[in-house]
N, C-alpha and C positions, 0 to 999 in steps of 0.2 A: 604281444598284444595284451589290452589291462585285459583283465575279468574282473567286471565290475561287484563290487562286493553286493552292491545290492541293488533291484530291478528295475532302475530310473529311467522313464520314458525317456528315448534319443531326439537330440536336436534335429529338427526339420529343414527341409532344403525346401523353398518354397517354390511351387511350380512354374516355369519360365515364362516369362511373359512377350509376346514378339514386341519386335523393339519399337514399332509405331505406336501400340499401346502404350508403353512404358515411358514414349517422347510425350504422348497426349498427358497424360496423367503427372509426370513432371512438372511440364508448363502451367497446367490447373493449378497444382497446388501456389506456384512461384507467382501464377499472374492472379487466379481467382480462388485465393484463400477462404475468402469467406461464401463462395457461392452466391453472386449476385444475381444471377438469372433461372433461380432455382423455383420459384413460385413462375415464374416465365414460361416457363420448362413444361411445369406439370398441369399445366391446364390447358384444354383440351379447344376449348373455343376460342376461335380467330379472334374475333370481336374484344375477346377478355383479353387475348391476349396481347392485342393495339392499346388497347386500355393500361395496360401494366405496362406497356412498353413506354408510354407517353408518361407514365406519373411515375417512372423508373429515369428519364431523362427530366421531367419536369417537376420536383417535388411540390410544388406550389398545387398540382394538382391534386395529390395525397391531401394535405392538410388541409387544403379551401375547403374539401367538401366537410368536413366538422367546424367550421369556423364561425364564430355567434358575436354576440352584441359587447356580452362581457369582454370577449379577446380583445375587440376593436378598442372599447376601450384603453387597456391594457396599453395595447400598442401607441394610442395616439398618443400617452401620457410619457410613453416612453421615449418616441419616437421624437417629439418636441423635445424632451430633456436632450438625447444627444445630438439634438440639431444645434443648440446651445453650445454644445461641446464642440462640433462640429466646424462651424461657420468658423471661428477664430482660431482655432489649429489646422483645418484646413490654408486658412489663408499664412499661417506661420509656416505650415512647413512647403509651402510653395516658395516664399523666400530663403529656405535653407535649403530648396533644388537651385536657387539661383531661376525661377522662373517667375511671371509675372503672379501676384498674389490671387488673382480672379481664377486661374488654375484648381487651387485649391479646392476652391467652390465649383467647379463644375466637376473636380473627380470626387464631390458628395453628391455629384445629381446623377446623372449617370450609370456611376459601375452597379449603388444601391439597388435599381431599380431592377438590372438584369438579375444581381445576387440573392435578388428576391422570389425570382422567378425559377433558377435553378442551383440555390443553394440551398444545405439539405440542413444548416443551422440554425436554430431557433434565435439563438443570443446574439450571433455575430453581428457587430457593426462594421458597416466598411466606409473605407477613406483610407486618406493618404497616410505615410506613419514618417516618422524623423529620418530613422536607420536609410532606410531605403531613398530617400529623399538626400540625405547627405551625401549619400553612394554615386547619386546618379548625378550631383552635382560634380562630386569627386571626378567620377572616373570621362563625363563628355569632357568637365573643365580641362581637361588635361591636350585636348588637340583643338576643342571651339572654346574661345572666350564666349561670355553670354553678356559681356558688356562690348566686345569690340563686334561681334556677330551675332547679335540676338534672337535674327533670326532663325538662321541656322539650327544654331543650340537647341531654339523651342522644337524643330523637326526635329530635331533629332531627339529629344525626347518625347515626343511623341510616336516616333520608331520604336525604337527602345520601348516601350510601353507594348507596342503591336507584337515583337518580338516575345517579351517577357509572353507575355498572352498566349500567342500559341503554342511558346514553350510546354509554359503548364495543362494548355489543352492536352498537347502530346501524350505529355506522362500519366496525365489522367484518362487520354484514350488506349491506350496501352499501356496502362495496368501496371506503370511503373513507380507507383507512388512513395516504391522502398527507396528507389536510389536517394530524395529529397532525405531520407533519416542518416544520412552516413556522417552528420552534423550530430556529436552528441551529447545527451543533456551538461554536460560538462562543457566542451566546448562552443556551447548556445549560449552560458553562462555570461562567461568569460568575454567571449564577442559582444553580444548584449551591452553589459557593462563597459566594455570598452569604445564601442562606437557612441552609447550614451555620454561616456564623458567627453568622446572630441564632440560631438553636438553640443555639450555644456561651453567648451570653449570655445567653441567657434560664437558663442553669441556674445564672446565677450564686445565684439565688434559692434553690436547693438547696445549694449549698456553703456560702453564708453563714448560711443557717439560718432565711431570712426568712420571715415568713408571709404580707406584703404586697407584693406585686409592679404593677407596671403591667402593663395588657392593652399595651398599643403596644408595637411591634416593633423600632422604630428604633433605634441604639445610640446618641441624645442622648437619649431619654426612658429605658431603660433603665441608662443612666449616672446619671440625675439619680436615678431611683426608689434605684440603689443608693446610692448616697453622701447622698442625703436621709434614708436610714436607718442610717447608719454607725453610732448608738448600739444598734442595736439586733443587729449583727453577733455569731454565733456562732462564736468561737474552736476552739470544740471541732468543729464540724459543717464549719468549713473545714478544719483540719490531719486530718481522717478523708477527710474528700474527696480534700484532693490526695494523700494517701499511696494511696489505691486509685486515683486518676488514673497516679499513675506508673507504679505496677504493670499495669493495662494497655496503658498506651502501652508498657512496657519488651515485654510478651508479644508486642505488634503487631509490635515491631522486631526481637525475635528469631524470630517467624515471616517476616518480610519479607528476614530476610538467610537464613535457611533453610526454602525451604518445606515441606519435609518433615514440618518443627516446627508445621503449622498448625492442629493440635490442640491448642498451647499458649495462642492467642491466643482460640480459637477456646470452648477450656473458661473462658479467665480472666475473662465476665462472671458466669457461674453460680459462680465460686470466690468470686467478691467478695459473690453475693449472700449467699452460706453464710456465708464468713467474717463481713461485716458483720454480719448476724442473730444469730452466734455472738456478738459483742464487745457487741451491746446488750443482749442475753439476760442474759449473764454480769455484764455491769459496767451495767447497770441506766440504759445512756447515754440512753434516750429521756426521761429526768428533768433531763437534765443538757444540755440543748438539741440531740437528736440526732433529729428528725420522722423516724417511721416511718409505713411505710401500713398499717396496720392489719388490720383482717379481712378475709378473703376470702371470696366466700362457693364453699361446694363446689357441683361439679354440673356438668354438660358445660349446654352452651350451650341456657340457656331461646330460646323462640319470639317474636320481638317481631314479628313482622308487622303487629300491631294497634297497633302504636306509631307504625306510618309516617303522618307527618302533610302531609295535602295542604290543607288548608285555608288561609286567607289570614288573615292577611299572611304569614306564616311560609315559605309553598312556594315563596314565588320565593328566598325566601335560600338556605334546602334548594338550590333548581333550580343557583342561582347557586355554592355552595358545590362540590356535587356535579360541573358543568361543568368548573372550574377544578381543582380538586384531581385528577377522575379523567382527563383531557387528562396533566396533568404526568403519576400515577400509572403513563398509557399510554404515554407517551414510555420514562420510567427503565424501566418491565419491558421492555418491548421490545428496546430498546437492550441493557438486561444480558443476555437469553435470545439478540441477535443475536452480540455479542462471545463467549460461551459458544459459543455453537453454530459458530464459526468455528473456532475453536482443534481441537474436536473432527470439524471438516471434516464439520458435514451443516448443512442449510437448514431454518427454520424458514419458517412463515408468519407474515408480521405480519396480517392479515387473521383466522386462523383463532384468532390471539394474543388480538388485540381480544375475538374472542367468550368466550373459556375468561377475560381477566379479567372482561369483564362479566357474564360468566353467574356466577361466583364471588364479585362482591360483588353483585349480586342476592341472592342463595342466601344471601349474609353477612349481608347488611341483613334479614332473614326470622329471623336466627340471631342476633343480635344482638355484630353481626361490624360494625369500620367498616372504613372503607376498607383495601385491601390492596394491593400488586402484589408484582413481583419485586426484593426489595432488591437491591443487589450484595452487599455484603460478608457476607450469609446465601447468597444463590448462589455465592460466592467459596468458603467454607466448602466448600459441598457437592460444588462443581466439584471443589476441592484432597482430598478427602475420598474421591473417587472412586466419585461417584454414578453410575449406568449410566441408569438410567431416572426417571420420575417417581414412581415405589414410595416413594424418599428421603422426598419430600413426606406422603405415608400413615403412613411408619414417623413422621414427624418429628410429624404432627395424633394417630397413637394413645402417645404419648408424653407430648405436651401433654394429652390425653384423662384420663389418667392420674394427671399431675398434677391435673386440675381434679376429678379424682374424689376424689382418697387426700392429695394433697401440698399445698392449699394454705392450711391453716393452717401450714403451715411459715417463708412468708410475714410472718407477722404483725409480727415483730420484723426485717425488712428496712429499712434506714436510706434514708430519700429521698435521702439524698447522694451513695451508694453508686449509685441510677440515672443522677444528674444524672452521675454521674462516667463510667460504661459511655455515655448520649448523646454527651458532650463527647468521647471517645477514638472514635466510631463517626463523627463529624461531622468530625471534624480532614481522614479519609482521604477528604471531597470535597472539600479546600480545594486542587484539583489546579495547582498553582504553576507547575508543571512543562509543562503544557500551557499554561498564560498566556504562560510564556517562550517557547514555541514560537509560540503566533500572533504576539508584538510579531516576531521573528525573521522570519515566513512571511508573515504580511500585518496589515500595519497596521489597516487598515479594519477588521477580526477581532478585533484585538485592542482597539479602540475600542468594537464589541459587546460584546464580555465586559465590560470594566470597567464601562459604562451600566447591561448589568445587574446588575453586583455594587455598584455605589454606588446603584441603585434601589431594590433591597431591605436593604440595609445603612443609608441614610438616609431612605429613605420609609417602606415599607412590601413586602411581596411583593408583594401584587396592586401597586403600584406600578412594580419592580423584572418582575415579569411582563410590563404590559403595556408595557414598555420593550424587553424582549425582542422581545416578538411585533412593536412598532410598527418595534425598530431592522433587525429579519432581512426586515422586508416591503420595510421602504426598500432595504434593499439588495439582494432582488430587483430592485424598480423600475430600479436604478439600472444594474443588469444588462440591465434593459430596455430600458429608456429612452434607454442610451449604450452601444451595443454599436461594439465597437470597430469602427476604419475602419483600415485602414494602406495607404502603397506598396508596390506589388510590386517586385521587379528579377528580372533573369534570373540564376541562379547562373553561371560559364563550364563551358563545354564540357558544357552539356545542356540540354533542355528544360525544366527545372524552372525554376518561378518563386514566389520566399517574398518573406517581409517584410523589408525593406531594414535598419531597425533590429535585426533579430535576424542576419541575416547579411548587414553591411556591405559583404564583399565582391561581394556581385548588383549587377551593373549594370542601370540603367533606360535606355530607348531613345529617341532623340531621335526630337519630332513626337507622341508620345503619353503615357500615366498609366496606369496599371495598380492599380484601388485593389478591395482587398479588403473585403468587408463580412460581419465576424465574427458574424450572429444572424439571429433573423429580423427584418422589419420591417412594424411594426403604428403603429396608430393613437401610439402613445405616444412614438415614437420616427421615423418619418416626418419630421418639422418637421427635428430635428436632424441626421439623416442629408443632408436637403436641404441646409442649412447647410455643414455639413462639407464636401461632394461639392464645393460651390464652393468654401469656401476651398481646400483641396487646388489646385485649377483655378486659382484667384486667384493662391498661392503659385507655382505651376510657371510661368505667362506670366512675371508677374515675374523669376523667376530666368532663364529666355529669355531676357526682352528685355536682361536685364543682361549676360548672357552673347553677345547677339547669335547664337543659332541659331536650329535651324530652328522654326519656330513651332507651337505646340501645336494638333494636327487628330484628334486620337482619343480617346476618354476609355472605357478598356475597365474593365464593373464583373464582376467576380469575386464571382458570385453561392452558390459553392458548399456556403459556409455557412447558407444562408438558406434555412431548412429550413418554413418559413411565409413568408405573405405575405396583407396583410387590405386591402380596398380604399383604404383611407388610402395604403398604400404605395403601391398599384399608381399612384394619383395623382400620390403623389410621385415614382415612374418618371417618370411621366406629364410632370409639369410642369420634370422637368429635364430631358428629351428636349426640350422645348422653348425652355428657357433655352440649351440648346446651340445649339438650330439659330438661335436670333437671332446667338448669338455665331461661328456658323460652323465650329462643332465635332460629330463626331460621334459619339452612343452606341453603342458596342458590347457586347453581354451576352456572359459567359463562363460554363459550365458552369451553368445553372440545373438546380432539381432539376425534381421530377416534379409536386410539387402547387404549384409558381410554374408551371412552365408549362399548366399547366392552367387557373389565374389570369388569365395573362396572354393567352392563348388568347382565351380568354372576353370578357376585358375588350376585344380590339382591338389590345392592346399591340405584339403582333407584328406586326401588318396596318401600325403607324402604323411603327413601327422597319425593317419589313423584316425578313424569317424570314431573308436572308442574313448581318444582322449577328448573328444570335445563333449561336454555336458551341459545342460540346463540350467544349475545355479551353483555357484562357489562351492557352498554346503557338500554336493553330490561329487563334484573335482577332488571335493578334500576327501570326504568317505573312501573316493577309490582310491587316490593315493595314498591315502593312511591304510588300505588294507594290503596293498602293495606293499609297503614299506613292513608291515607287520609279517608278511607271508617270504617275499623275496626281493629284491634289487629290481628295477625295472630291465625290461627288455633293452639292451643296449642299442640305440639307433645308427645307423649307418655313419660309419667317420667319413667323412669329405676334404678328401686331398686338397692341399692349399686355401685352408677359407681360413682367418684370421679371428686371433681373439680381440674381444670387445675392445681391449685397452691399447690395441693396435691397429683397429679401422679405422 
C-alpha cells in the first residue's frame, strides 16, 4: 500500500444515482441541451404560461409585439429587393427540377408566409435553391420521365415535398436536430462545390440551344451528350447566353467589391429577365433558335393535396427523394439562418428551425409548392438589404402574389437561356475555392473529404457524391474514436505543471516512471488499441533505460483527465493491463479521473483491485507519491496472475 508522501485530499466516488434518474438526465442533456422550456418551467401562472407556450411555438408572437414603423419600413425595402431576386430564380430552378416554371413562383408564396409565422430567423429568405432542385430532378427522373409522364413526376414531387416536410418536423419534434450535422464542414464543402458545378453543366443545354439533353449527372455522360450533338448547336442562343452571363457576374463583382451596391447584383436577374423577353419580342428570336417558356398560367397557388401519391411502387421513391433532398434542404437553411443570425449577435434555434421548414413544405406540398429552404445568396440579399424581421418574407410572397395574379403573361417571351444564365452566375458563388485552400493549409484529412465529395458527385452521381460525404465524415468520427490520442507527459521547470513532451520539448520526464496521457474517452472500439499503445510506450521507455543504463521503469501513471466516458470494454482493458504490469513488476497509478469513470470503476472493483491509494487528484500528487516511493522503497509488488500475456503478445 503507497503512504502518501504528503496529505492530498482522496478522489471521490460520487454518490449513486438510481438509474431512472440518471436515464432522465442523460436524455436531457442529449435531447435538451440548451433548456428550451426553462422560463416555461418556472413560472408559476397558467395564463403566462399559455402565453410562452404560444410565442415558444409561434415566434412571430415574440417579435410582433416590439414591431414599429421603422421596421416595416425596413422590411418592405427588403422584402421587394428579394422578390426581384426571387421571381426569376424561382422560375430557373423550377426548370432545373424538370417541373413546370409557375412552380417556382408559388414555392415564393407560400412556404414565406408560414416561415414567417414560425421561424425564429430574422435574415432567412425562403425559396426553392438549385442543389435540391437538381436532386429531385435527379433522383424521380430515374423511374418517371417528366416529358413522357408529367403528370405523374409533378405528384410526385410534390410528395416528396410532403415527405421532406415531415421529415424535418420529426427531427425538430424530437429533438434530433444532431443527427442533420453528421455532414461536415468539409464535406458540405466539397458537395456544395460539386453539385454546383453539375448544375453549371447541365445548363450547358440552355446556352447551346439543345432540346435533347441526357438525365445523368456526371460530367463524362454530359460531355458526350453535348459534343454528340455538336451539329445541332445554336449560335445565336449561345452568344445571348454568355452576353447576359457577363453581365451578371460583372453585377456580382461590383456588389462584392462594394456592398452598398448590393441592389445591383441583386436587381440584375429580373433586368435580364425584362431585357431578354424585350429582344425576343422585338426581333422575333424565338424563330431563330432562341427556346422560350412559354405561358404561364395566372392565379395564386391551386390546392394539390389530392395529388399527393402514397401508393406503391411510387412512394418509396417519393419517401426516398423526400429524405435526401429535405436532410440537405435542412442543413443549407440552417447553417445560412445560423451565419446570419451571428453577424447580427442573436441565437436562433435549430430545433425550432427544423419545425418552421417542415411545417412550410408541408403547407407547400398541399399548395403545390416543391421543396424549399433558406437559400443563401436570397438571405444574403435580404441581410445586405437591411431586413429587421421576417415581415421581408410576407412583403417578398405578396409581391410574388401579385405577379402570379396580374404579371405573368409577361413571362411568355422570357429566353431559356437567359435562366440557364441567372443558374450558372448563382452556382459559380458555392464553388468556395477559398475554403478548399484553407483545409489543404489546416488539415489534410478535411481536405481529402471535400475533394471525395466533389469528385463523387462530379464523376458519379450526387446520391453518389452524398453518400461519400456521409460514409467519409462517419469514418472520420470513427477514427476519432477509435484512435484517440495517447502522448508523454514531462514536468514543465520551476512548476507543477505537466503537458505533452512533443508540444513543449522543454518538460522533463522523471527517471523510474511514464506519465502518459489519454486524449478521449475509452469504449469498446477503441480499448484493444489503447491497450496496444499503453505497451508499446512501456516497450519503448525499458529499452531506452536499459540503453542508457538507469534506473529501471516501476510506475506507469495514466492521466485520465480527458476521459470523459468509459464502457465496460474499457474498464477491462484497465483491467487486463493492471495486470500485464504486475507480471512485469510495474505498477498502475491513475491520475485525475472524472466523476462517471469513477463511479465505473467503483462499481466494477477497479479501485478495490488497484488500491484507492494509487488513484490521486492531479498528476502532480501521482508523481509526489511515486517519487517518494521510489526515494524510500521498491513499490509493493502486486499480485502475478498466471497466464495473462505480455503487451507484445496480445
Amino acid at each position: 500500500m503507497c503512504k502518501r508522501a504528503l496529505h492530498y485530499p482522496q478522489v471521490e466516488t460520487p454518490p449513486p444515482q438510481p438509474f431512472l434518474k440518471s436515464l432522465k438526465n442523460t436524455l436531457n442533456e442529449i435531447l435538451f441541451a440548451d433548456d428550451p422550456f426553462r422560463k416555461i418551467r418556472n413560472e408559476s401562472k397558467t395564463s403566462k404560461k399559455i402565453d410562452l407556450v404560444l410565442r415558444h411555438v409561434f415566434p412571430i408572437l415574440e417579435w410582433a409585439r416590439g414591431y414599429n414603423l421603422n421596421y416595416l419600413k425596413s422590411d418592405v425595402i427588403s422584402g421587394i429587393t428579394i422578390a426581384s431576386l426571387a421571381i426569376p430564380q424561382g422560375i430557373s430552378y423550377a426548370q432545373l427540377a424538370n417541373l413546370p416554371p409557375i412552380l417556382g413562383l408559388y414555392s415564393s408564396f407560400v412556404p414565406p408566409m408560414v416561415y414567417a409565422i414560425m421561424g425564429s430567423s430574422k435574415d432567412l429568405a425562403v425559396g426553392t435553391v438549385a442543389v435540391a432542385s437538381l436532386l429531385t430532378a435527379a433522383m424521380l427522373g430515374k423511374e418517371v420521365s417528366a416529358v413522357e409522364n408529367p403528370k405523374l413526376y409533378l405528384h410526385l414531387a410534390f410528395t416528396a415535398t410532403f415527405f421532406a416536410g415531415l421529415m424535418q418536423t420529426c427531427l425538430g419534434l424530437l429533438r434530433l436536430g444532431f443527427l442533420v450535422e453528421i455532414l461536415s464542414h468539409a464535406a458540405i464543402i466539397g458537395f456544395m462545390a460539386g453539385a454546383a458545378t453539375v448544375v453549371c453543366l447541365q445548363q450547358l443545354k440552355g446556352l447551346l440551344g439543345l432540346s435533347h439533353f441526357t438525365h445523368s449527372t456526371d460530367v463524362v455522360s454530359v460531355f458526350r451528350s453535348i459534343f454528340s450533338q455538336s451539329h445541332m448547336w445554336r449560335w445565336e442562343s449561345g452568344i445571348l447566353g454568355c452576353c447576359f452571363l457577363f453581365f451578371l457576374l460583372t453585377t456580382k463583382y461590383i456588389s462584392k467589391k462594394r456592398p452598398k451596391l448590393f441592389w445591383i447584383s441583386a436587381m440584375a436577374p429580373l433586368v435580364s429577365v425584362i431585357f431578354g423577353s424585350l429582344f425576343v419580342y422585338f426581333l422575333h428570336a424565338q424563330f431563330h433558335g432562341i427556346q422560350i417558356i412559354g405561358e404561364l398560367k395566372k392565379g395564386i397557388n391551386p390546392p394539390s393535396i389530392t395529388h399527393l401519391v402514397f401508393t406503391s411502387p411510387y412512394v418509396t421513391l417519393a419517401l426516398k427523394t423526400g429524405i435526401i433532398t429535405g436532410v440537405l434542404a435542412l442543413a443549407e437553411g440552417i447553417a445560412v439562418g445560423r451565419s446570419f443570425a451571428m453577424y447580427k449577435n442573436y441565437n436562433i434555434d435549430g430545433n425550432k428551425e427544423m419545425i418552421a421548414f417542415g411545417m412550410m413544405n408541408i403547407f407547400g406540398s398541399f399548395s403545390s409548392c416543391y421543396l424549399t429552404t433558406g437559400p443563401f445568396s436570397r438571405s444574403a440579399v435580404n441581410y445586405n438589404a437591411g431586413c429587421k424581421t421576417a415581415v421581408s418574407n410576407v412583403v417578398m410572397a405578396v409581391a410574388v402574389a401579385v405577379t402570379l395574379l396580374f404579371l405573368t403573361p409577361l413571362f411568355f417571351y422570357t429566353p431559356l437561356v437567359v435562366l440557364s444564365s441567372i443558374i450558372i452566375a448563382a452556382m459559380l458563388g458555392l464553388v468556395d475555392y477559398e475554403a478548399a485552400m484553407h483545409l489543404w493549409k489546416l488539415d489534410k484529412f478535411d481536405f481529402f473529404v471535400c475533394l471525395s465529395a466533389f469528385l463523387g458527385v462530379v464523376f458519379g452521381t450526387i446520391e453518389i457524391g452524398l453518400i461519400l460525404s456521409v460514409g467519409i465524415s462517419v469514418l472520420r468520427l470513427l477514427l476519432f474514436v477509435g484512435r484517440p490520442k495517447i502522448y508523454l507527459m514531462g514536468k514543465i521547470q520551476n512548476t507543477e505543471i505537466y503537458r505533452n513532451i512533443e508540444q513543449y520539448p522543454q518538460a522533463t520526464t522523471l527517471s523510474g516512471l511514464i506519465i502518459l496521457h489519454i486524449d478521449g474517452p475509452i469504449y469498446f472500439a477503441n480499448s484493444s488499441y489503447l491497450r496496444d499503445r499503453i505497451g508499446r510506450w512501456i516497450d519503448e521507455e525499458e529499452e531506452k533505460l536499459r540503453k542508457s543504463e538507469e534506473n529501471s521503469l516501476q510506475y506507469i501513471i495514466l492521466d485520465l483527465s480527458a476521459v470523459g466516458n468509459i464502457d465496460t470494454s474499457g474498464i477491462s482493458m484497465l483491467e487486463e493491463v493492471n495486470k500485464i504490469l504486475g507480471r512485469r513488476d510495474l505498477k498502475l497509478v491513475i491520475a485525475n479521473p472524472g466523476a462517471e469513470l469513477m463511479k465505473k470503476l467503483s462499481k466494477s472493483k477497479f479501485i478495490e483491485t488497484i488500491g484507492k491509494d494509487w488513484i490521486h487528484l492531479t498528476v502532480a500528487e501521482a508523481v509526489s507519491a511515486c517519487d517518494h516511493m521510489l526515494q524510500t522503497a521498491k513499490p509493493d509488488s502486486p499480485e502475478i496472475f498466471s497466464g495473462v500475456p505480455e503487451f507484445n503478445n496480445v
